[in-house]
Short mmCIF file of the C-alpha atoms (twelve columns), coordinates in Angstrom:
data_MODEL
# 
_entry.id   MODEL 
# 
loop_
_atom_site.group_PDB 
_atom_site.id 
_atom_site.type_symbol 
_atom_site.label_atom_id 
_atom_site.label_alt_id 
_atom_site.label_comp_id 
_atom_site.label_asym_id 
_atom_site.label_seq_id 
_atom_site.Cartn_x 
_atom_site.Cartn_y 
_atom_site.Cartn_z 
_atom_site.pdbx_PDB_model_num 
ATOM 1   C CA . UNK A 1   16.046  82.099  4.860  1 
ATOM 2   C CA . UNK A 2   13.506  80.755  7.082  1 
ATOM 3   C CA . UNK A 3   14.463  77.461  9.271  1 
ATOM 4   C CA . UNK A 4   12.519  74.313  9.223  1 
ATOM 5   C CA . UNK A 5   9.649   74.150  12.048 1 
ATOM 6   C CA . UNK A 6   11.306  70.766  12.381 1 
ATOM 7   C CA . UNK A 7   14.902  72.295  13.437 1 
ATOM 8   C CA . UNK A 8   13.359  74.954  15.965 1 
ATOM 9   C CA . UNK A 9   11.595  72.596  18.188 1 
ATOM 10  C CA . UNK A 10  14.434  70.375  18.406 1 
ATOM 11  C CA . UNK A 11  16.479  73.386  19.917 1 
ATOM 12  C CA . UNK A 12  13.749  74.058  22.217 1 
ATOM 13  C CA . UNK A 13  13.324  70.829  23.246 1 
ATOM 14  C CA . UNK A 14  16.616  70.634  24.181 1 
ATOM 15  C CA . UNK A 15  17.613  70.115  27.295 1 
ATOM 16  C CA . UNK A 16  20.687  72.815  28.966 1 
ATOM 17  C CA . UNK A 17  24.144  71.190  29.005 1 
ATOM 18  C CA . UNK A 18  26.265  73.423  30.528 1 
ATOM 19  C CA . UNK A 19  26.089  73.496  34.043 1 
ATOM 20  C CA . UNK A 20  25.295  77.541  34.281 1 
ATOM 21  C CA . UNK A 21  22.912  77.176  31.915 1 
ATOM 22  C CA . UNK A 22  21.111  74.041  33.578 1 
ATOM 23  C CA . UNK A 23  21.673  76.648  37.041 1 
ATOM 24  C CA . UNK A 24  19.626  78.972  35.491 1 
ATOM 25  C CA . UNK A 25  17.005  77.226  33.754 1 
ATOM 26  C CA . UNK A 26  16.336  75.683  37.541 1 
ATOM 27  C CA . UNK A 27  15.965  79.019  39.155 1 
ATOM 28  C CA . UNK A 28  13.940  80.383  36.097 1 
ATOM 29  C CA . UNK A 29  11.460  77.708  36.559 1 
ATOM 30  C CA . UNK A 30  11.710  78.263  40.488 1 
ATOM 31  C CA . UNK A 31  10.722  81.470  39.821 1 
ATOM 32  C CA . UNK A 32  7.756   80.560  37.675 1 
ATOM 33  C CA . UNK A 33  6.581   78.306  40.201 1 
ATOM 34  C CA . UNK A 34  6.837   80.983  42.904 1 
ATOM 35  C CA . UNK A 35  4.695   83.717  40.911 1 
ATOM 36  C CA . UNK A 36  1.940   80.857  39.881 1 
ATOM 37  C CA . UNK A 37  1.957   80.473  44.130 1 
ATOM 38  C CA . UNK A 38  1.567   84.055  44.719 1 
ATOM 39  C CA . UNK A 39  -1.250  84.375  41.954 1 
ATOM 40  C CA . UNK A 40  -4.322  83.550  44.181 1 
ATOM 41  C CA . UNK A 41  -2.801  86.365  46.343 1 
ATOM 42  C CA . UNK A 42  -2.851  89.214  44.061 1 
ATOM 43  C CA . UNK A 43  -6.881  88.488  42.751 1 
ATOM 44  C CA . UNK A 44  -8.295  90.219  45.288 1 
ATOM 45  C CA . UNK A 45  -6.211  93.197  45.019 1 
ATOM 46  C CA . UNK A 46  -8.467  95.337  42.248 1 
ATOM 47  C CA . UNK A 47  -11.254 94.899  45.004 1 
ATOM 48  C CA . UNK A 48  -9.408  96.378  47.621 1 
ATOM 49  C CA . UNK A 49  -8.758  100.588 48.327 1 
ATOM 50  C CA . UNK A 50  -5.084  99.806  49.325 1 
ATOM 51  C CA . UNK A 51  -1.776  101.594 47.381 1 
ATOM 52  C CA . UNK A 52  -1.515  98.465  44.897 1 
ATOM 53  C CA . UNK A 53  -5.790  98.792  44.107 1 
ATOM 54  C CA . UNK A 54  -5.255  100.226 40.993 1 
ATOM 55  C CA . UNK A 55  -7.947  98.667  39.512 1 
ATOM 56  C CA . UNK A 56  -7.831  97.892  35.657 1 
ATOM 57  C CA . UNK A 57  -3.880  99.609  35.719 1 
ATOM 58  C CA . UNK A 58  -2.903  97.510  38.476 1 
ATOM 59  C CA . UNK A 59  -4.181  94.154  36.553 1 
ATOM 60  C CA . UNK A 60  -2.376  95.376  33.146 1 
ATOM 61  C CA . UNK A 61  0.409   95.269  35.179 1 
ATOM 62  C CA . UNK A 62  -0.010  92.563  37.314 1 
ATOM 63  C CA . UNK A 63  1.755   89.935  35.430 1 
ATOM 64  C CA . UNK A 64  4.617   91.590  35.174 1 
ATOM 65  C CA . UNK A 65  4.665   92.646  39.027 1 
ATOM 66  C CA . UNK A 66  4.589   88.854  40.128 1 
ATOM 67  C CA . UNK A 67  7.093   88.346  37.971 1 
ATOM 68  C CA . UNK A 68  9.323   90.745  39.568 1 
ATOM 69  C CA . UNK A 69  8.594   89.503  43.071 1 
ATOM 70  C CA . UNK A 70  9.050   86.292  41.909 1 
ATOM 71  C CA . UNK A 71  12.304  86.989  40.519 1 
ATOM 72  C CA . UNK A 72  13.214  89.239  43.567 1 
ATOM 73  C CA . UNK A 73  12.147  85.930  45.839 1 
ATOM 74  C CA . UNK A 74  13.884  83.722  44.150 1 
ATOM 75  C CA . UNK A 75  16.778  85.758  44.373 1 
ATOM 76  C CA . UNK A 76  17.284  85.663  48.125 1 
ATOM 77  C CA . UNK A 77  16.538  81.755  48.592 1 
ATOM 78  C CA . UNK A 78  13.693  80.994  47.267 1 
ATOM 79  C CA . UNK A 79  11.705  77.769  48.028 1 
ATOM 80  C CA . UNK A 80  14.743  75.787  47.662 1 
ATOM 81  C CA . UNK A 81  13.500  74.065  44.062 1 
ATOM 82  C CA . UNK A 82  16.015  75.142  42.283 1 
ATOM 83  C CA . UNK A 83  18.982  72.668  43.679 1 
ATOM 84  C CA . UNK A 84  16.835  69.909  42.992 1 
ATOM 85  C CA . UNK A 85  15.402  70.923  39.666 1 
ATOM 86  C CA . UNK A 86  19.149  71.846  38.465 1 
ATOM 87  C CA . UNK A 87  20.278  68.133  40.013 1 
ATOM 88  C CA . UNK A 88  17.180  66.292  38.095 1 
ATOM 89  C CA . UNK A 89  18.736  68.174  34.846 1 
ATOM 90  C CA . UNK A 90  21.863  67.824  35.267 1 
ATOM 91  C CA . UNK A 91  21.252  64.259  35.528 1 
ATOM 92  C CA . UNK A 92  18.686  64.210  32.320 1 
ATOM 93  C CA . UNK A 93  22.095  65.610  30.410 1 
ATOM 94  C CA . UNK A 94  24.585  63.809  31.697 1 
ATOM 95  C CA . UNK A 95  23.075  60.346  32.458 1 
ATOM 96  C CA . UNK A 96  25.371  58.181  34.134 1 
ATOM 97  C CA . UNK A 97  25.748  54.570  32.849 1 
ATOM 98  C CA . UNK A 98  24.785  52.178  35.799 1 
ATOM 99  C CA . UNK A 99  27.400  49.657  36.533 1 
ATOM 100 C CA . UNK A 100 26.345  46.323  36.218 1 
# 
């Protein structure tokens, strides 16, 4: 049986409620942010003779690559995003009532 569109994009839209899973939505979206930086570095790299100038291979596989390093990046420390990405969703979930 095939789900309302309706009922999928509420799940999506959902925002993470455990606290692991808010943790790692944070550092998945650090990572994104960190390949998007290191995009404008990798353009020239088809152009260039050097071990990674694979030409049309190398920018098949490019995507995935950034990804990697991204991943790899965000791994060891990252840009330090993800503590205040996971505390701005953590609060989005769990809203505190303000005292009056």
């Amino acid at each position: 049986m095939i789900k309302p569109v309706s009922a999928s994009l509420n799940r999506l839209q959902a925002p993470p409620q455990t606290p692991q899973a808010i943790r790692a939505e944070a550092k998945k979206f650090e990572s994104m942010a960190i390949a998007q930086f290191l995009k404008p570095m990798f353009q020239t790299i088809g152009h260039a003779e050097a071990p990674f100038g694979a030409g049309k291979q190398f920018q098949a596989f490019q995507p995935i690559f950034l990804q990697a390093v991204a991943s790899d990046m965000e791994a060891r420390g990252g840009l330090g995003l993800a503590p205040a990405i996971e505390a701005s969703l953590t609060e989005s979930a769990h809203p505190t009532i303000p005292k009056p």
